[in-house]
Backbone bond lengths (Angstrom), bond angles and torsions (degrees), N, CA, C in turn:
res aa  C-N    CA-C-N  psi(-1)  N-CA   C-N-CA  omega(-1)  CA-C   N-CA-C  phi
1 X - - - 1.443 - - 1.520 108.90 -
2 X 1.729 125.94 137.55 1.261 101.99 -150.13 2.359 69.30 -126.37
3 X 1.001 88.88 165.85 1.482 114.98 174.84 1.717 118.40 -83.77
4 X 1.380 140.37 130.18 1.778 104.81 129.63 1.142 132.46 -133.76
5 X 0.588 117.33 133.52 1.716 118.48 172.97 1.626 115.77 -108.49
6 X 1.577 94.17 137.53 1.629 91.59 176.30 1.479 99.90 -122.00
7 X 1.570 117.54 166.48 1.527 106.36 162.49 1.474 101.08 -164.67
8 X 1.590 111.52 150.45 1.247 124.67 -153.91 1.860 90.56 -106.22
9 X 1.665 119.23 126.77 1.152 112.27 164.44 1.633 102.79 -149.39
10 X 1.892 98.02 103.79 1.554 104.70 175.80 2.118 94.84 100.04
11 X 1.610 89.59 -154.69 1.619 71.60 157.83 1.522 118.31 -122.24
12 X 1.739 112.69 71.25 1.497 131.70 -147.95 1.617 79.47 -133.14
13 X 1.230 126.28 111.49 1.533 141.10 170.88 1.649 90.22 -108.37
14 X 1.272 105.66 122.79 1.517 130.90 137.74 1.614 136.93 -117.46
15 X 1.629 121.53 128.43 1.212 125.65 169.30 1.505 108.30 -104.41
16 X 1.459 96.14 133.85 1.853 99.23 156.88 1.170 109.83 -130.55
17 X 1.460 116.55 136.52 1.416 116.47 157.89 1.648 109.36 -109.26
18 X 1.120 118.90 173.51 1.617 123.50 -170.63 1.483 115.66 -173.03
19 X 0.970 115.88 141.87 1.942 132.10 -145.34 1.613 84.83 -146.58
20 X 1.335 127.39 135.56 1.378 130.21 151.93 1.519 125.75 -14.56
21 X 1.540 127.34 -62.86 1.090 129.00 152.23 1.737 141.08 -57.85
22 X 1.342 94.83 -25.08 1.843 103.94 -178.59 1.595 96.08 -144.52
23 X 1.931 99.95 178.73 1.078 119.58 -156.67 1.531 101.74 -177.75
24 X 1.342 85.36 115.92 1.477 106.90 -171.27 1.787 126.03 -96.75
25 X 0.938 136.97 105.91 1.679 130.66 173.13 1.543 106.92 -97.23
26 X 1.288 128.12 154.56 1.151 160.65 -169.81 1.420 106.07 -143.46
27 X 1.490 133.48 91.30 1.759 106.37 158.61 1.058 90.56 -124.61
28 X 1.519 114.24 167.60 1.423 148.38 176.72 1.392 109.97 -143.51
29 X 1.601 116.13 132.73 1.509 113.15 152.61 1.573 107.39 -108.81
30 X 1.349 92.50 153.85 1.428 127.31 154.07 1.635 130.77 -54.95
31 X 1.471 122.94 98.30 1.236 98.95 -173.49 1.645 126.14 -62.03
32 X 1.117 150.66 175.30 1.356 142.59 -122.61 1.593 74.32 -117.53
33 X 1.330 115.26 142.60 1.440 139.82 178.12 1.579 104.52 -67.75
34 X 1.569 117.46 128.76 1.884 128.42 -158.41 1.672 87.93 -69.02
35 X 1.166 118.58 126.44 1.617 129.45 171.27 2.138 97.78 -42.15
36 X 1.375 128.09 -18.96 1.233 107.43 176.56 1.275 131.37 -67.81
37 X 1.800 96.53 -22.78 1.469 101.31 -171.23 1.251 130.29 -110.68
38 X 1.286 129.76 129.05 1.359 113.58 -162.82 1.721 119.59 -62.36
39 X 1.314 103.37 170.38 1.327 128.12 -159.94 1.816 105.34 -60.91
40 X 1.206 125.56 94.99 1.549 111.25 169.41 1.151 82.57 143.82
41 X 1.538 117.68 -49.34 2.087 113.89 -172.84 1.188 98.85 -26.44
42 X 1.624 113.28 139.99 1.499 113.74 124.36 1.450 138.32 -46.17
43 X 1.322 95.26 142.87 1.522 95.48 -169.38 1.738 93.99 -114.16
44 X 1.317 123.07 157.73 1.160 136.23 -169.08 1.619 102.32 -103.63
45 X 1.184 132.74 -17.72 1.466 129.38 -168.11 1.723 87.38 -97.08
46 X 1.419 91.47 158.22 1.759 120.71 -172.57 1.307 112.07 -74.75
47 X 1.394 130.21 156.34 1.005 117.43 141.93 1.711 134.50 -47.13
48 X 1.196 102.55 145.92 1.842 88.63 175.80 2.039 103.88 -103.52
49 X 0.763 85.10 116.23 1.910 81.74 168.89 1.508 113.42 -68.05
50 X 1.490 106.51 119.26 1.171 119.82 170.10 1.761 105.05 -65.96
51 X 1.263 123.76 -98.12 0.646 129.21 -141.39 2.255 105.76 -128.31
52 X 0.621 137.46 141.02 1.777 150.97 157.19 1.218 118.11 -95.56
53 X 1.366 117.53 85.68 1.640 125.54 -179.75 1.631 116.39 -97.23
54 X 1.178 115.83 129.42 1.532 122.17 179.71 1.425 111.50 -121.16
55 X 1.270 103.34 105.98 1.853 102.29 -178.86 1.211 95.40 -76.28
56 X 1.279 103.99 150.65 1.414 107.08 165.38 2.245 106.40 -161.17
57 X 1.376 101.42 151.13 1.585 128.28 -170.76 1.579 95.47 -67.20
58 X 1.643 149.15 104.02 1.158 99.14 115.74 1.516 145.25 -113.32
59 X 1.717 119.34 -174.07 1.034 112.58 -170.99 1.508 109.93 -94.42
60 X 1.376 109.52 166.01 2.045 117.76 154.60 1.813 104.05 -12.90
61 X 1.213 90.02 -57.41 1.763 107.23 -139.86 1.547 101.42 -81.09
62 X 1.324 106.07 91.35 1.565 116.51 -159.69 1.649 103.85 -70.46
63 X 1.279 117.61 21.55 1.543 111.82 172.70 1.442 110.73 -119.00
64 X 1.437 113.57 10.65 1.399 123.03 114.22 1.556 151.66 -16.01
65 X 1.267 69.16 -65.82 1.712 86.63 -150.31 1.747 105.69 -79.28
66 X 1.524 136.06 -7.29 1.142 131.36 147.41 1.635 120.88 -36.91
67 X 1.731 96.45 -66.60 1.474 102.40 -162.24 1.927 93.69 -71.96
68 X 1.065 140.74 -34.04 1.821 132.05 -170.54 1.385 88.12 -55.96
69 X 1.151 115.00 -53.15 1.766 124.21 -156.17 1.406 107.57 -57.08
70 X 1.320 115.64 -66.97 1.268 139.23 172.66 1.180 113.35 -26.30
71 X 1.524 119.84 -50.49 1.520 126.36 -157.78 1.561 109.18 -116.93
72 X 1.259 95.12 13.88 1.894 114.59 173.53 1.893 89.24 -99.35
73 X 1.146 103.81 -60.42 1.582 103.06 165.03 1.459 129.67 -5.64
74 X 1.552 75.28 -99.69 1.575 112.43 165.46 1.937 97.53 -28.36
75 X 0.951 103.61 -98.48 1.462 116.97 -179.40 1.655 101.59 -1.18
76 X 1.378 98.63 -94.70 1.207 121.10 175.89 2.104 119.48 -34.51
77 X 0.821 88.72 -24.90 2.048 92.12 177.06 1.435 98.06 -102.94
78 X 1.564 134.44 -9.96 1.407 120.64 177.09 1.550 104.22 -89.22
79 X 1.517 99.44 -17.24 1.581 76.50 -164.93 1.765 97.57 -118.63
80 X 1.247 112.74 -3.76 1.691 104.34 139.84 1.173 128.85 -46.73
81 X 1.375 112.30 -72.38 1.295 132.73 173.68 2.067 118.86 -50.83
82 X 1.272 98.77 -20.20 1.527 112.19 165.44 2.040 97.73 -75.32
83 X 1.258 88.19 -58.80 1.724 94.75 -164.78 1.828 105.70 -47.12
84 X 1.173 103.49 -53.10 1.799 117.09 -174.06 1.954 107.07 -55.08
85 X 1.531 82.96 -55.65 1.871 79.19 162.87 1.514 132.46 -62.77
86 X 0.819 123.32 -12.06 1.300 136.59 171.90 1.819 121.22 -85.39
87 X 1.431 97.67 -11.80 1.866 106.59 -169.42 1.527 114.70 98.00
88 X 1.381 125.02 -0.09 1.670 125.89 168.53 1.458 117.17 -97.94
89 X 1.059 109.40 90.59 1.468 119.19 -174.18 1.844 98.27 -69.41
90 X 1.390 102.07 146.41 1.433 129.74 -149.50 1.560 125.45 -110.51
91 X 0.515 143.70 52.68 1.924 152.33 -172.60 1.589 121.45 -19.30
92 X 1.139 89.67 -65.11 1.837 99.74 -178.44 1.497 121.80 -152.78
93 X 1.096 134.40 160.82 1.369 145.35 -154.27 1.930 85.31 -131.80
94 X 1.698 108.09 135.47 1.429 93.42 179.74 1.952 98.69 -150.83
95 X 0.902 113.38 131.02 1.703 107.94 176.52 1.424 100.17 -131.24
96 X 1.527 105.01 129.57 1.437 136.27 170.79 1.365 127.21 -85.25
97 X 1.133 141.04 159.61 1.098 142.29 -170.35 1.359 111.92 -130.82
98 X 0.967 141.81 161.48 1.701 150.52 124.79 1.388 127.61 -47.35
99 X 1.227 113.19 135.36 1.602 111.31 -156.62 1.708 115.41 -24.04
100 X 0.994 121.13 157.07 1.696 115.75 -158.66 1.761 97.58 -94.32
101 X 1.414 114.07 -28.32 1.479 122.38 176.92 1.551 101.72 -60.77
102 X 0.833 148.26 -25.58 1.646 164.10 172.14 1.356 119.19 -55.96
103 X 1.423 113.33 -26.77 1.620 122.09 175.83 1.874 111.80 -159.95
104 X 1.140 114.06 -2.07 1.307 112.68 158.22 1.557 125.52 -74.07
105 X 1.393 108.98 138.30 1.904 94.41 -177.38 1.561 100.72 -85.78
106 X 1.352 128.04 107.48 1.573 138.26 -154.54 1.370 103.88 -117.55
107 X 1.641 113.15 24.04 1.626 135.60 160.11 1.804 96.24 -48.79
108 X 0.775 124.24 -57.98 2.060 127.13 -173.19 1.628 97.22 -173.56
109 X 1.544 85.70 163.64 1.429 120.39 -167.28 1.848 102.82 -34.65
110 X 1.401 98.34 -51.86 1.655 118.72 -171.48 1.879 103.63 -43.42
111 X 1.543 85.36 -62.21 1.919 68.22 -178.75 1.190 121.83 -80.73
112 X 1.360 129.02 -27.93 1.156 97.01 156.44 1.413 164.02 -46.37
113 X 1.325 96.01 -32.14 1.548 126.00 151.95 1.620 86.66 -37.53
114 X 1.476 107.29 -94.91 1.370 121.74 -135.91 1.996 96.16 -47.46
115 X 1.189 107.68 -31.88 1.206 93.41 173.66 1.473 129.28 -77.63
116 X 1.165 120.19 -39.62 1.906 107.77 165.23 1.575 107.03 -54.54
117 X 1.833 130.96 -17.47 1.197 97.76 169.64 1.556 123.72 -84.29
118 X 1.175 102.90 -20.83 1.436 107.15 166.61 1.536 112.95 -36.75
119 X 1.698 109.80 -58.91 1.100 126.71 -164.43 1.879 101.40 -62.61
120 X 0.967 101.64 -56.65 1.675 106.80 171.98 1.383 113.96 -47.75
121 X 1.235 119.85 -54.12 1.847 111.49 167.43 1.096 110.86 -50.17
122 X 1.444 128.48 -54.25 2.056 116.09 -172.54 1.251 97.73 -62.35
123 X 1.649 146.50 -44.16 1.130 142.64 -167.93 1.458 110.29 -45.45
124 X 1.577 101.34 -54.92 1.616 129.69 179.57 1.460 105.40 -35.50
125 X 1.470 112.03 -58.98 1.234 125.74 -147.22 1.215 105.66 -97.80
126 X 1.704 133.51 18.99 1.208 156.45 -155.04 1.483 124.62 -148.44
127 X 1.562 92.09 11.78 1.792 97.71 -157.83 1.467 98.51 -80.63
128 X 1.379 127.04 122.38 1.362 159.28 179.27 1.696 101.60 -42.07
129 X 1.406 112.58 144.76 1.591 113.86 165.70 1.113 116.85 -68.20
130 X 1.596 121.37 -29.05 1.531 135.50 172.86 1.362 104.04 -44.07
131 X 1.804 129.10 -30.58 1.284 126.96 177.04 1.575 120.20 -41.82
132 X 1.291 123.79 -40.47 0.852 161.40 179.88 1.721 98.21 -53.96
133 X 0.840 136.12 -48.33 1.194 149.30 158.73 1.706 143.77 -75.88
134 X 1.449 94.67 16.82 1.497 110.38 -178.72 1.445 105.81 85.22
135 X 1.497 141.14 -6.75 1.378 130.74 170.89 0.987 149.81 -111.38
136 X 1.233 150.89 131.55 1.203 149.58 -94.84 1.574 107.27 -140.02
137 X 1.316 120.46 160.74 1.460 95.83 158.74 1.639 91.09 -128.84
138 X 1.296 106.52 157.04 1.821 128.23 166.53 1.251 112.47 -105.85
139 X 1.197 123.08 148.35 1.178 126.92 162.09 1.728 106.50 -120.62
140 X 1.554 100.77 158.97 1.590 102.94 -154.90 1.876 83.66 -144.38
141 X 1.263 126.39 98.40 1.318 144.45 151.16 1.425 97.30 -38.74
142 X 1.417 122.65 142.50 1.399 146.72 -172.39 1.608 86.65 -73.46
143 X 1.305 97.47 -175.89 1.289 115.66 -166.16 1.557 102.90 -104.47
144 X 1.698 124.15 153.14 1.230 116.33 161.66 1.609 116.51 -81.49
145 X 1.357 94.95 145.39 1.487 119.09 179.09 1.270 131.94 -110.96
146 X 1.499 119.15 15.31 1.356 105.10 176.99 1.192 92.04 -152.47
147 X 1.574 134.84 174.38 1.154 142.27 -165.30 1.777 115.20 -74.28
148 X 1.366 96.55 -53.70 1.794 108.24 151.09 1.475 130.65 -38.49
149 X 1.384 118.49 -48.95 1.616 102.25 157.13 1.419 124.04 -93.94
150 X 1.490 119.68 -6.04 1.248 100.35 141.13 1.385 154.70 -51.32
151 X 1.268 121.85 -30.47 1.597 168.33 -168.29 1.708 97.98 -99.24
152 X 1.349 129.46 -53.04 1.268 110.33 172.90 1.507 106.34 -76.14
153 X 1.446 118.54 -31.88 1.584 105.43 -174.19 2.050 107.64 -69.51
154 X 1.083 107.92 -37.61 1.691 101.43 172.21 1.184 106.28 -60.49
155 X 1.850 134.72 -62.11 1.558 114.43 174.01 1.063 119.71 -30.60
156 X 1.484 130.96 -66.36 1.654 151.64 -173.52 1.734 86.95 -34.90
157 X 1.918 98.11 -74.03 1.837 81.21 -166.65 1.597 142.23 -61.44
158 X 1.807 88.59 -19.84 1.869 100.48 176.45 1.772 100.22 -65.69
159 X 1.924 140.17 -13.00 0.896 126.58 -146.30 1.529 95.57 -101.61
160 X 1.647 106.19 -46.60 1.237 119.09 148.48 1.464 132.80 -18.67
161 X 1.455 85.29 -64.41 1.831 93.36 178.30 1.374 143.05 -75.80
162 X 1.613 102.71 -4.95 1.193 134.72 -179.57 1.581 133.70 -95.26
């Protein structure tokens, strides 16, 4: 059973829907109302869609993570490609994750690597018709969660930065 809620803040429209396993965002802004017209007019221009976000779970078990990916995709280019047909031109395609310590093998630097390229090949092999149209998709690794990959991600960046 999936949820939605939308809510208007400014002229910044966001939808989410959300299902136990995933979690969906939708925002769009409004371009800024023409200084001729007063404040409240309707405006005749569209929303522009920022952005199409698809949360999505994954697991350890990286033979997974094709089909989540895939169908976060999918998702995400039908309903771009819905939005653009309609007159809301579309920005970016974006799928999120759950903390990345959660299904990355975070044994050393090496697999991890090897696993965002994994992740980069299904991406590859998933690239949206919306491409076709200037848009892109990102992917956005979960967040770290414990003090330990915090602490390796600052080493990593002082090594970087140096």
């Amino acid at each position: 059973m999936s949820k939605l809620c939308c809510t208007k803040i400014g002229s910044m429209v966001t939808a989410v829907t959300s299902s136990k396993t995933s979690k969906t965002t939708k925002t769009s802004k409004q371009p800024p109302l023409s200084s001729t017209k007063p404040f409240g007019e309707p405006s005749n221009e569209p929303i522009q869609v920022r952005t199409v976000t698809r949360f999505i779970v994954l697991q350890k078990n990286q033979a997974t993570w094709p089909q989540s990916i895939s169908e976060a995709c999918a998702f995400c280019n039908d309903l771009a490609t819905k939005y653009i047909a309609s007159g809301y031109p579309t920005q970016t395609l974006r799928i999120v994750t759950n903390p990345w310590g959660e299904y990355l093998n975070t044994t050393n630097e090496s697999t991890v690597l090897a696993d965002l390229e994994l992740i980069k090949k299904i991406l590859a092999s998933c690239q949206p018709s919306s491409a076709d149209a200037g848009i892109r998709i990102r992917f956005a690794a979960g967040e770290a969660t414990t003090k330990e990959q915090v602490s390796e991600r600052n080493a990593k960046q002082k090594r970087i930065d140096t």
